[in-house]
C-alpha positions in Angstrom: -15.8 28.1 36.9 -12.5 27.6 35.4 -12.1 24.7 37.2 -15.1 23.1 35.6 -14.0 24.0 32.2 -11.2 21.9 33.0 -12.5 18.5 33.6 -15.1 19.0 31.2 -12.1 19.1 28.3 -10.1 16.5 30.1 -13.5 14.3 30.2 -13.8 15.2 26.8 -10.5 13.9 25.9 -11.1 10.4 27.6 -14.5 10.2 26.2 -13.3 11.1 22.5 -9.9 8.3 23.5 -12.4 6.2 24.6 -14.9 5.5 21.7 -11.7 6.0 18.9 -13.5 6.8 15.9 -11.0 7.4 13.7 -10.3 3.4 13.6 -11.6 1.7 10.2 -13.0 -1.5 11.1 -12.6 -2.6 7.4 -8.7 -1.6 7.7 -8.7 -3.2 11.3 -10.6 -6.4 10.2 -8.1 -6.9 6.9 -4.7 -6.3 8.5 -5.5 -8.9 11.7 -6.1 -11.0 8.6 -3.3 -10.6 6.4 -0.9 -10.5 9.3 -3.0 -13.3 11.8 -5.3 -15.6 9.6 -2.6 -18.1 8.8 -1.2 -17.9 12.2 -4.6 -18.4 14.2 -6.1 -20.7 11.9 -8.7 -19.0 10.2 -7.1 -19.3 6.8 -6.1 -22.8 5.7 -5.1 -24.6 2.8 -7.5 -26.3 0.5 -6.0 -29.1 0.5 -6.9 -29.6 4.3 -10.4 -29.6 3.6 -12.4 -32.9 2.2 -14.8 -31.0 0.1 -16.6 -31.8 -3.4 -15.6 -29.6 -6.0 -18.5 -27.1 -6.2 -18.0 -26.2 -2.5 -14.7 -25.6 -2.5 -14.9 -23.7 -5.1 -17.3 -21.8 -3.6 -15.5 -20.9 -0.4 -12.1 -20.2 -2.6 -14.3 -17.8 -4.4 -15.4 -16.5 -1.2 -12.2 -16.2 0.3 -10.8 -14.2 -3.1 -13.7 -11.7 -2.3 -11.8 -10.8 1.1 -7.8 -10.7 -0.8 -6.8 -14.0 0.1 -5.5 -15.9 -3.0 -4.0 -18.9 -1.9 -6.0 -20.4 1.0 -9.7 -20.3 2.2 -11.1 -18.4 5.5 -12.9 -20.6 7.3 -14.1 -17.9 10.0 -14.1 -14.4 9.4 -12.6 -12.1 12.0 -15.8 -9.7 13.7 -14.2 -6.0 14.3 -16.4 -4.8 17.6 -15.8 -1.7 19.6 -14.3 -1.3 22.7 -13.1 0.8 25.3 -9.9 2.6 23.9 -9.5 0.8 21.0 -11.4 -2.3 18.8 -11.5 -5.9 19.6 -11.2 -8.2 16.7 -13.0 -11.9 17.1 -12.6 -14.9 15.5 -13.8 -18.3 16.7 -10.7 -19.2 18.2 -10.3 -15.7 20.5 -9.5 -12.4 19.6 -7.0 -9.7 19.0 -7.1 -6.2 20.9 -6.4 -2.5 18.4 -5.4 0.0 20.7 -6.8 3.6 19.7 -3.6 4.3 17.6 -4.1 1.6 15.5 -2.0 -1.5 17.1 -3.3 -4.5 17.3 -1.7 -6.4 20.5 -0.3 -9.8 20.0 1.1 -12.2 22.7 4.2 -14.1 21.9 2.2 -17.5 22.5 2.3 -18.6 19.1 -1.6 -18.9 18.4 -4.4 -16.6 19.3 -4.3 -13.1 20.6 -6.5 -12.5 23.7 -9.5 -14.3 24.9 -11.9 -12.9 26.9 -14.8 -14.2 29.2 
């Protein structure tokens, strides 16, 4: 019986490890941006962009929404569980958040992870 007990609190412990949900997506989702969105590519300068007026505009008004005040996101980051952690997409790959709150980058320069 004791021995029951046991794994049930150690499966506990895995499960509770496992679904993390003391993450904030929001927190997750603006500090991959602050620190990655220049890096990755999904913030740019206006001036890369041939757009009229009114739609840039638009999208710098956009991108002021989300804190960014000199550039405009041109794909939002999508905070997703996952086992341990959160995965954080963008259209160019993603970034892994382990359960304490980490996100993992790769020294390659661009992206993070990319998964199948």
């Amino acid at each position: 019986m004791k021995r029951k007990i046991i794994i049930l609190v150690i499966a506990a412990i895995i499960l509770l490890f496992a679904w993390a949900p003391w993450l904030d997506d929001k927190q997750i989702h603006d500090r991959i941006l602050r620190e990655r969105g220049w890096i990755d590519g999904t913030i740019t300068s206006p001036e890369h962009l041939n757009l009229t007026d009114e739609a840039l505009e638009k999208l710098l008004e956009e991108s002021r929404k989300l804190g960014i005040k000199n550039g405009i996101i041109l794909c939002d980051y999508n905070v997703m569980w996952f086992p341990f952690g959160r995965y954080v997409a963008s259209c160019e790959g993603g970034y892994y958040v382990t359960f304490w709150g980490e996100p993992v980058y790769w020294p390659s320069g661009r992206g993070g992870v990319i998964l199948p």
